[in-house]
Structures are given as structure tokens and as C-alpha cells.
C-alpha positions in Angstrom: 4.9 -2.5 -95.7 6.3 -5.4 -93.8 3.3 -8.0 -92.4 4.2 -12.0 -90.6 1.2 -13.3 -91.0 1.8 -16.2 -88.5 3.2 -14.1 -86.1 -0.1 -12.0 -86.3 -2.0 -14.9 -85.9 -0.8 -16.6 -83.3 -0.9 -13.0 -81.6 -4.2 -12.2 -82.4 -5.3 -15.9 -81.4 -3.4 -15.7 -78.1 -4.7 -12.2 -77.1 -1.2 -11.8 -76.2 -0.6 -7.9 -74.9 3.2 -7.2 -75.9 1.5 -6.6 -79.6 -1.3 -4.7 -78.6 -1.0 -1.3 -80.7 1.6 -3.1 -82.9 -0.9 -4.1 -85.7 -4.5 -4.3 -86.2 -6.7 -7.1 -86.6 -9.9 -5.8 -89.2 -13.0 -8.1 -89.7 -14.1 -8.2 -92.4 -17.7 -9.5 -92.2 -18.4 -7.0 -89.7 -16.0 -4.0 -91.4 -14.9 -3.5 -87.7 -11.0 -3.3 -86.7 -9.9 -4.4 -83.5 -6.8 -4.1 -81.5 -5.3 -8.1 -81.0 -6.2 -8.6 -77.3 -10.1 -7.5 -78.2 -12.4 -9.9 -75.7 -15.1 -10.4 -78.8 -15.0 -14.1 -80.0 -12.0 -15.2 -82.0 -13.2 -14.4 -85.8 -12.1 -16.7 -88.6 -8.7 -16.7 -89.8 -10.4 -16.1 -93.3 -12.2 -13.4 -92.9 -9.7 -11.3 -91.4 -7.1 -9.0 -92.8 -4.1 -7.4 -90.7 -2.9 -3.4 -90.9 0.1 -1.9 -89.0 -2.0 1.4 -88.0 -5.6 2.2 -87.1 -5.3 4.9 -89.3 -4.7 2.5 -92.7 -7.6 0.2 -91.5 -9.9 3.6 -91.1 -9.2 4.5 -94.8 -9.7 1.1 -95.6 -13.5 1.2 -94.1 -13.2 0.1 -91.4 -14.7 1.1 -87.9 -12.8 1.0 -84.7 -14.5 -1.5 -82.1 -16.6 0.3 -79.7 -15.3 -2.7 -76.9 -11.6 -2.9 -77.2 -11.3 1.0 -78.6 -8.0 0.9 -81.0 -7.6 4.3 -79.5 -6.7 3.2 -76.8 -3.7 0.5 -77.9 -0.1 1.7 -76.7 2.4 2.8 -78.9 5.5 1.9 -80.6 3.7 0.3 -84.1 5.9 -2.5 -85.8 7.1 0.3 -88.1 8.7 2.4 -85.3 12.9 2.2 -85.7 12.5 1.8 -89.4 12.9 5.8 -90.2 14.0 8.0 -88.3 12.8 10.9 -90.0 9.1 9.3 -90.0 9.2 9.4 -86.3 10.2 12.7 -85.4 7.2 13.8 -88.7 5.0 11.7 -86.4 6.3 13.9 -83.4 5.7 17.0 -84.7 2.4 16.4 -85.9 1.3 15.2 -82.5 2.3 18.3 -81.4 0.3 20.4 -83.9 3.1 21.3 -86.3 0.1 20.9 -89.3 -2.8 22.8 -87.2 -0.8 26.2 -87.9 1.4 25.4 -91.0 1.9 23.8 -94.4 2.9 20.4 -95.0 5.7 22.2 -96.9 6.5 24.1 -93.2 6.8 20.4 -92.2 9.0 18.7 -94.4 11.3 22.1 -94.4 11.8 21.8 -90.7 12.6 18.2 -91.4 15.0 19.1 -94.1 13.7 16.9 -96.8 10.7 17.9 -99.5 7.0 17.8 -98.8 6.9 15.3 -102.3 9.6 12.5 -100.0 7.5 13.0 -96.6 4.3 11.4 -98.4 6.1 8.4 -99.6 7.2 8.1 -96.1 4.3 8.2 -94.6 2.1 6.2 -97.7 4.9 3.7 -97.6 4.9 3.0 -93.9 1.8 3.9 -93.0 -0.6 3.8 -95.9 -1.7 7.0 -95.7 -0.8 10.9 -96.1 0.7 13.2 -93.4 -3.0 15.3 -93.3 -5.1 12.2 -93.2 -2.9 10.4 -90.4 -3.3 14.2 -88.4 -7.0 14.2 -88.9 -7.4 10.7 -87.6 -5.5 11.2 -84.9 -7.5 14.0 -83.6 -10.7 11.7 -84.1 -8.9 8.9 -82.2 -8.3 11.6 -79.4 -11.6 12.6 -79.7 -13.0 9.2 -79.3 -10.7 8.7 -76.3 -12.3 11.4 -74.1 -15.9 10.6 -75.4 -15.4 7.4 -74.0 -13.3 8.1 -70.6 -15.0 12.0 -69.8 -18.7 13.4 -69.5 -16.7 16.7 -71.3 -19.5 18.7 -73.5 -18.8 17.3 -77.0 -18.1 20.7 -78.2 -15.0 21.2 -75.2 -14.0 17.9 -76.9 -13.8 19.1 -80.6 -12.0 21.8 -79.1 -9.5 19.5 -77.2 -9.2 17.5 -80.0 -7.9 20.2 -82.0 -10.7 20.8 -84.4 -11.8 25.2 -84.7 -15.5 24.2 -85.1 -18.3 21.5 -84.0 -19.4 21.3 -87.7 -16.0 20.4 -88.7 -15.5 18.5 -85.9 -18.8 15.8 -86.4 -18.2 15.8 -90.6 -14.1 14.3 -89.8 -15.7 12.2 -86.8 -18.3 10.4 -89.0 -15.9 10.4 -92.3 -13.5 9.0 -90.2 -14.6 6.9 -87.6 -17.5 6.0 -89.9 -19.0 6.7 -86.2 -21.3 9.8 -85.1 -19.9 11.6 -81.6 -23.1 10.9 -79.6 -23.1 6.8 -80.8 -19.7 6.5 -78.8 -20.7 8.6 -76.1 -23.8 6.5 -75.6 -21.2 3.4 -75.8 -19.0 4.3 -72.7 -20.1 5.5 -69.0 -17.2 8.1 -69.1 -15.9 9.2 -65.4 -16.8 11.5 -62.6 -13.4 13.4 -62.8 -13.9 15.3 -66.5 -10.4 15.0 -67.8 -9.4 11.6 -66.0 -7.9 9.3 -68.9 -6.5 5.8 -69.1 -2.9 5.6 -70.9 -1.6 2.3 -71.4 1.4 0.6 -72.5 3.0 -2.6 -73.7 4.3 -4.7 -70.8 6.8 -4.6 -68.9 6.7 -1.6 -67.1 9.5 -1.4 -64.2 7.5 1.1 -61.9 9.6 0.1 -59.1 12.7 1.5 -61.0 11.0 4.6 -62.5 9.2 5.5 -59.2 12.5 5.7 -57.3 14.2 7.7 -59.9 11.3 10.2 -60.2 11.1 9.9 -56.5 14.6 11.0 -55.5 14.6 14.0 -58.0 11.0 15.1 -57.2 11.2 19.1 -56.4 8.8 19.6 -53.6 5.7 21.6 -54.2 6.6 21.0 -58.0 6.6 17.6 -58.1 4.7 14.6 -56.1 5.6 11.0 -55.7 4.6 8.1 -53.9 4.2 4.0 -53.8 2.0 4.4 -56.9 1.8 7.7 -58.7 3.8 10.3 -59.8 2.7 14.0 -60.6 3.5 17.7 -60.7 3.0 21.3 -62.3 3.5 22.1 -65.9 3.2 25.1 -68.4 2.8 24.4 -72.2 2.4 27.4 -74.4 0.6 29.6 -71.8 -1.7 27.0 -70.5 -1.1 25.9 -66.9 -2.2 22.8 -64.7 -1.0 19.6 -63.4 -1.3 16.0 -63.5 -1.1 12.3 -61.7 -0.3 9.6 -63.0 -1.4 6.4 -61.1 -0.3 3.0 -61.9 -2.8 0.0 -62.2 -0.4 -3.0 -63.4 -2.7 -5.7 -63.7 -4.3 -3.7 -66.2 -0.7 -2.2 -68.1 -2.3 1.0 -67.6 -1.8 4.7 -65.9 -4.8 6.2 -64.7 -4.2 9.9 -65.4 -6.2 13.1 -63.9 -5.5 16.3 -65.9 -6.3 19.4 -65.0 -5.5 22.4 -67.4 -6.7 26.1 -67.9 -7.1 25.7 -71.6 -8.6 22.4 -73.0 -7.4 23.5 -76.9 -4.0 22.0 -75.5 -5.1 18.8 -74.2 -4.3 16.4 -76.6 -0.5 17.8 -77.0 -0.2 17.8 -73.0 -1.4 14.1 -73.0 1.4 13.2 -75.9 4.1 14.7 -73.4 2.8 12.6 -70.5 3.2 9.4 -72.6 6.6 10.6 -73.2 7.5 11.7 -69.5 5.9 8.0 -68.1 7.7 6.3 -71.8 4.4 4.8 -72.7 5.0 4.4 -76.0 8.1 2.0 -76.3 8.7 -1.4 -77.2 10.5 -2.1 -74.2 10.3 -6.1 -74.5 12.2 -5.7 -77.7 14.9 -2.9 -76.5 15.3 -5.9 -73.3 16.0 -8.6 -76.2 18.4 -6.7 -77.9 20.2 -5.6 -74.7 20.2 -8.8 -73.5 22.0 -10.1 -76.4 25.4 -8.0 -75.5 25.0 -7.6 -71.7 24.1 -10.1 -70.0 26.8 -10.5 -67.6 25.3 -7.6 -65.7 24.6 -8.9 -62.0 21.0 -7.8 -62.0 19.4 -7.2 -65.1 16.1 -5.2 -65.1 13.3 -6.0 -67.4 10.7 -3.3 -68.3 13.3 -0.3 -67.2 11.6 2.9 -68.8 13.1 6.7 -69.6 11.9 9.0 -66.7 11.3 12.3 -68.3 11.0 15.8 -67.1 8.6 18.2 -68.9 10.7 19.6 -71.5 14.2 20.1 -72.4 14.4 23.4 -70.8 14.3 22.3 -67.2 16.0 19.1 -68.1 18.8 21.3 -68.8 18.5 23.5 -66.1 18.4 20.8 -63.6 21.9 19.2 -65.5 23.5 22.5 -65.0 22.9 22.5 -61.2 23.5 18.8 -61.2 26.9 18.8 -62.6 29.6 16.9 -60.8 27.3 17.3 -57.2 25.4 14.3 -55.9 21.7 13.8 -57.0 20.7 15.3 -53.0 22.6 18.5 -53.7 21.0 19.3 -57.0 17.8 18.2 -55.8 18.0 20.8 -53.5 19.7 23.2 -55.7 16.6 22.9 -57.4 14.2 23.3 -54.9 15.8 26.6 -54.1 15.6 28.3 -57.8 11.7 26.9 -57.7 10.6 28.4 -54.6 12.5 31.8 -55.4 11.7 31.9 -59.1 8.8 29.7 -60.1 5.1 31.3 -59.9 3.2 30.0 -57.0 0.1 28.4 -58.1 -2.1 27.5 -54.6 0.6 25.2 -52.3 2.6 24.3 -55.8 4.9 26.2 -57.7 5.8 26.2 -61.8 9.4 25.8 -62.7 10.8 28.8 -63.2 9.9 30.2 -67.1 13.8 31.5 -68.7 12.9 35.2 -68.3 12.6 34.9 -64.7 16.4 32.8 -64.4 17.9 35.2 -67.3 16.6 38.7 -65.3 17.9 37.1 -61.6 21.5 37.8 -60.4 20.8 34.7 -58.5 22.0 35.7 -55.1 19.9 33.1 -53.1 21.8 30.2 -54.6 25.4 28.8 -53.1 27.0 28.5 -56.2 30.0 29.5 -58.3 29.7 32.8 -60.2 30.4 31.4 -63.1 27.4 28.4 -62.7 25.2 31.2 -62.2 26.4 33.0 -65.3 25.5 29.5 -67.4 22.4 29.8 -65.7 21.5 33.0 -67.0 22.9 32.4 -70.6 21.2 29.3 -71.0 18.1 31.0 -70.2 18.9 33.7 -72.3 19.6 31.4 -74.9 16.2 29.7 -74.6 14.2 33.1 -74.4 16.1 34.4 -77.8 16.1 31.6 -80.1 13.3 30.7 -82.2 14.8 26.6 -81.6 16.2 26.7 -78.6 15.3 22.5 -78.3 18.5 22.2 -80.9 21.1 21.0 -78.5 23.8 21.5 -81.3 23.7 25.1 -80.1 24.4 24.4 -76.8 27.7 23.7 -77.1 28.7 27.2 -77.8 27.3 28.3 -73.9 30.3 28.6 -71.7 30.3 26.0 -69.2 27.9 23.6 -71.0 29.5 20.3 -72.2 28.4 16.9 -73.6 27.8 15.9 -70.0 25.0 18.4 -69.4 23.8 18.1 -73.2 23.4 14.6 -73.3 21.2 14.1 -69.3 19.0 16.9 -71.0 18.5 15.3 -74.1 17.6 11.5 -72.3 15.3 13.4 -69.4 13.8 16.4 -71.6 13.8 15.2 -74.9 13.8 11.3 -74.3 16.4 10.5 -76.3 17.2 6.9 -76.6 20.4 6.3 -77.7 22.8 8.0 -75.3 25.3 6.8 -73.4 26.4 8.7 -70.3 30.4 7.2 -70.5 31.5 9.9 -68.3 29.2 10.3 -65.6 30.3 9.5 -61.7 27.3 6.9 -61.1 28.3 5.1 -64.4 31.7 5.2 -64.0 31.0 3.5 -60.3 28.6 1.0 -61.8 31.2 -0.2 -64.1 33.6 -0.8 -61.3 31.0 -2.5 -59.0 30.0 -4.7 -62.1 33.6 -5.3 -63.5 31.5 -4.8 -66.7 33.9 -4.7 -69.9 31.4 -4.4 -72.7 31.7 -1.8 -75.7 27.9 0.2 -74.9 27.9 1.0 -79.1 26.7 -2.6 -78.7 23.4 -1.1 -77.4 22.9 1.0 -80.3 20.1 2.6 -80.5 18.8 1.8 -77.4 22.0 3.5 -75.3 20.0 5.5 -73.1 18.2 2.3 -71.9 21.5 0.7 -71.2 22.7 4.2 -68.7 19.8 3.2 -66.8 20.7 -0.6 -66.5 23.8 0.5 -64.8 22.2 3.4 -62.9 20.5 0.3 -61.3 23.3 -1.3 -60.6 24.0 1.0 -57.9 
């Protein structure tokens, strides 16, 4: 594991918030870790030690600070970019791959061997795959004992934990903390699942709010000077949030509501990934900046908007190819409000039974965009990975145009380049910009949306 120790210091000494979450500063005459903007007085340089997760300063002995809660540091650790493979293991196990199977299950779906995925994780993490899902959970845990009067035992459930037994043993093991000493720490808030995500400024909310804006499906989706919201389903369980932006304090205020807490903590992962909470965007800026700066107007803080998962993002490229953003807006509001389940005054997107089993005939388009409509969907229903846009390809009428918007807006993908799309394709001209994108490697995606905003 990689550590600059004078970077760190000077960091941790100047509170400054582009490292916050990016290591861990761990007292250690108090055996208390702290995230580096923590408003306690400045320990000694001497009696401090430095860790790249909270997780490897948990196993260490440490306890998380009950006043600057490591839990609730942004993403995007020093280590993220170094393996690939590492961060989509991470993904997966925020998503509950290791709650219903084997570590072996794991590493299989990664296609590499359970024995390689522990030196992966002990080599850039310090710890083992099980040990960084368990504290997770108890970071989550913490989170909402802090930020929601929830019953402690809605919040082991949340959490992902089967019992409250099992639930306080990992808390205090963990945390070295019992459940009711950090409930007694915080005030919590009137709204039971209202949570504060934050991030690592930047954050270009003027950029992503008018992308999410002009896309927004009415009655699906909600939008305004400051928040952004709409309807979801995840694995049976149905709600909707809003996210509201507080910038002075690099932070979305988020209200959740949800019929089945169980899937709480996987619904507030996809949020981070829908607002792009979790990347180093001062760094992806540097490294852009390097190759393209003779853009007219260059964006700091630009973020991935996302859409709830790659299933609508592709549906929404299929009715969105070679039409104006408008058009397939409202092509999308049309397949909504005939096929998605009306929840109150709000609608679900449609699930793919409903598009496979409908001939459609409310919607102005081509025969044969309806047919991908139907196969896609089909596609989706029928496969047992139907994320794996490899397979795509195969679906008539579904090229590397459609593939590639679903994979930046459903899957946030960061490193694709839209070469062939109209808007880019007019940016270039309006910029006279001759670069080579490869250049932007890996952060391509970022770089589509640079020249989106050019427009």
C-alpha cells in the first residue's frame, strides 16, 4: 500500500476537503480514527498514523470519531484506478453479492479465484473481502443511527444484518462502539430515512441539473433549481427519492422513501452512483486538463448523470437514437404513462415484461424500433445477465451508439467516448477541437460531457 506522508500531513493539517475519504487520520493516544477535515484539535504529528480505508484502521483498533463520522467521508479512496477488478469486487459487494453467496460465487463472477481476490483486497485494502462487507454494513449502520430516529432493529435490518443479536456482536466488534452509544451521540432527523451523502469538491450542479432537467420524464422524474428526484424499483421494493443540494456543505440532503428497508443500503449505493458521489473529480479535471485545454470553456466539477439502471438507460437510447433529446424525452414520456404502474400522481418505468408483451401501438415509431423495443426487453426478462452489454450487440437494430449512452447513464461508465454522436460531432465543429479523446483515457466519458457543454 502506497502512503505520502507529507502529502497527508499537510492535508490533514490543512483540513483541506478534496482528501476527505481519501485516507484516514488514526490517533493514537486516543485509539480514535478521524476523517482529515475532523474539527477536533490538530493532534501531534507523532502520535498519529495514516490508513487508506476506515475499514484497515477498524482492524487496527481503532474507533471511528463520533464528531467527524468516517462514515460519512465521500468516496473514491487513493487506491481507486489502481485495479480494476478490485473495484467492480467492491461493487458487487455493495450490492450484496456476499449476503447470498460464497466468496467463491464472487471471484467466479469476476473470473479470477477466491485465493487472487484476497490478495487484492489485503494488498490494497488491508483486509479480506468478508471483513470489508461486514464493516461496511456497520458503517451504514452507524450512518442512519446518527442521521434517523429508525428502531435500531429496522436498522440492523437495513443494514443487511438477519438478526439484532448478530447485528449488536459485529457493531461492538467492529466499531469497538455499542448501537445505543452512537444513537445517544447524534440528534437524528424528523424525516426517518432522510440522509446526508457527500462528496469531494467540485460538484458542477449547474451542469448536472440541466442535463437531468431536460431528460426528466414527468410524473417519473422531478427537477428543479436545487434537487433532483423520481420513482424507482430494485428487486421488488418500490419508492422514490430527492436529492437536494447544500454546496457550502459538499453535500446532498437525501429523503428516501421505500416499502422494504432490507434494501436500503443497496438503494443508497445507486443514488451515489446516479448523483456520481463517489469520484475524484478534481483529479479526472487535472488529467483532462493536461490534453484539452484549448476547449473554449472548460468545466470544472462536471459529474456522470445517471439513470436508475442499465435497463432504462437502454431503453431511453433506443427511443433516443438519431432524434433530438425533446423527441425522445417525449417518446419516453409516452411508454411511461401507457406502460409504467401508477404509484399515486407518479408512475414506475415500465418493468421489460410489460414493453416485451405490448405491440406498442400508442407510440409513432418505426415497426422495426418497436420490434428492438420488444427484443431488448425480452432480452432483459430472459437472461440471467442481461447488464452484459457484450450481448447486446446481437439485438437487431442496437449498435455501439445505443450500447455505449447506456453504459455512461445506466452503468456509469467512465471511459467512453461518444465519437459518433450528433451533439459531439457539432461540438467539435463549434470548438474546431482537433485532439485524439484516447488522450482522456480512462476518464472518456467525462470528456463527452465537456463537449456536450460546449453546446
Amino acid at each position: 500500500m502506497q502512503f505520502n506522508f507529507e502529502i497527508y500531513k499537510k492535508a490533514r493539517l490543512a483540513r483541506d476537503p478534496r482528501f476527505d475519504g481519501k485516507f484516514f487520520v488514526a490517533v493514537k493516544t486516543t485509539k480514535i480514527y478521524c476523517r482529515p477535515i475532523c474539527p477536533a484539535m490538530t493532534p501531534r504529528e507523532e502520535n498519529v498514523t495514516y490508513f487508506l480505508s476506515a475499514a484497515e484502521a477498524a482492524y487496527a483498533g481503532y474507533r471511528p470519531c463520533l464528531r467527524c463520522r468516517p462514515d460519512s467521508a465521500p468516496g473514491s479512496p487513493a487506491w481507486k484506478g489502481v485495479n480494476t477488478t478490485l473495484e467492480r469486487a467492491i461493487k458487487l459487494i455493495d450490492q450484496g453479492t456476499l449476503h447470498d453467496h460464497s466468496l467463491e460465487d464472487l471471484a467466479m463472477k469476476l473470473g479470477i479465484g477466491s485465493r487472487y481476490l484476497r490478495q487484492l483486497f489485503k494488498k490494497h485494502l488491508g483486509i479480506s473481502p468478508k471483513a470489508y462487507d461486514l464493516y461496511q454494513k456497520c458503517l451504514f449502520a452507524k450512518k442512519l443511527l446518527h442521521q434517523t430516529k429508525l428502531p435500531i432493529t429496522q436498522i440492523a435490518f437495513a443494514s443487511g444484518f438477519n438478526s439484532i443479536r448478530r447485528f449488536n456482536d459485529c457493531f461492538q466488534s467492529q466499531l469497538n462502539l455499542t448501537p445505543s452509544q452512537v444513537r445517544k451521540s447524534g440528534k437524528g432527523v424528523l424525516n426517518d430515512l432522510e440522509l446526508q451523502l457527500f462528496y469531494r469538491p467540485p460538484y458542477n450542479w449547474n451542469f448536472v441539473q440541466k442535463f437531468f432537467a431536460a431528460r426528466a420524464i414527468p410524473n417519473l422524474e422531478w427537477c428543479d433549481g436545487h434537487r433532483y428526484g423520481r420513482t424507482f424499483e430494485y428487486t421488488g421494493c418500490k419508492g422514490r427519492f430527492t436529492a437536494r443540494h447544500i454546496p457550502h456543505k459538499n453535500m446532498f440532503a437525501i429523503s428516501v422513501e421505500l416499502d422494504d428497508i432490507k434494501k436500503l443500503r443497496n438503494i443508497v449505493n445507486n443514488i451515489r452512483r446516479i448523483m456520481d458521489l463517489d469520484v475524484d473529480i478534481q483529479s479526472i479535471d487535472q488529467s483532462l486538463c493536461q490534453h484539452f485545454n484549448m476547449l473554449n470553456i472548460f468545466q470544472e466539477g462536471i459529474r456522470l448523470p445517471g439513470t436508475w439502471d442499465a435497463f432504462e438507460a437502454g431503453i431511453r437510447a433506443i427511443l433516443g437514437q438519431q432524434i433530438s433529446v425533446g423527441a425522445a424525452k417525449n417518446l419516453c414520456t409516452q411508454l411511461v404513462q401507457e406502460l409504467g404502474e401508477k404509484e399515486d400522481k407518479t408512475f414506475l418505468f415500465p418493468t421489460p415484461q410489460s414493453i416485451m408483451e405490448s405491440k406498442l401501438d400508442f407510440m409513432k415509431i418505426p415497426a422495426a424500433r418497436k420490434k428492438t423495443l420488444q427484443d431488448f426487453s425480452h432480452h432483459y426478462f430472459t437472461h440471467s445477465n442481461p447488464d452484459d452489454t457484450k450481448q447486446w450487440i446481437q439485438l437487431k437494430g442496437i449498435g455501439p451508439w445505443t450500447i455505449d449512452y447506456a453504459k455512461i447513464r445506466g452503468l456509469s461508465d467512465p471511459d467512453i467516448y461518444l465519437g459518433t454522436d450528433l451533439g459531439i460531432k457539432k461540438a467539435i465543429q463549434k470548438t474546431n477541437y482537433q485532439g485524439n479523446p484516447d488522450l482522456a483515457s480512462p476518464w472518456r466519458s467525462y470528456m463527452t460531457l465537456q463537449l456536450w457543454g460546449q453546446l
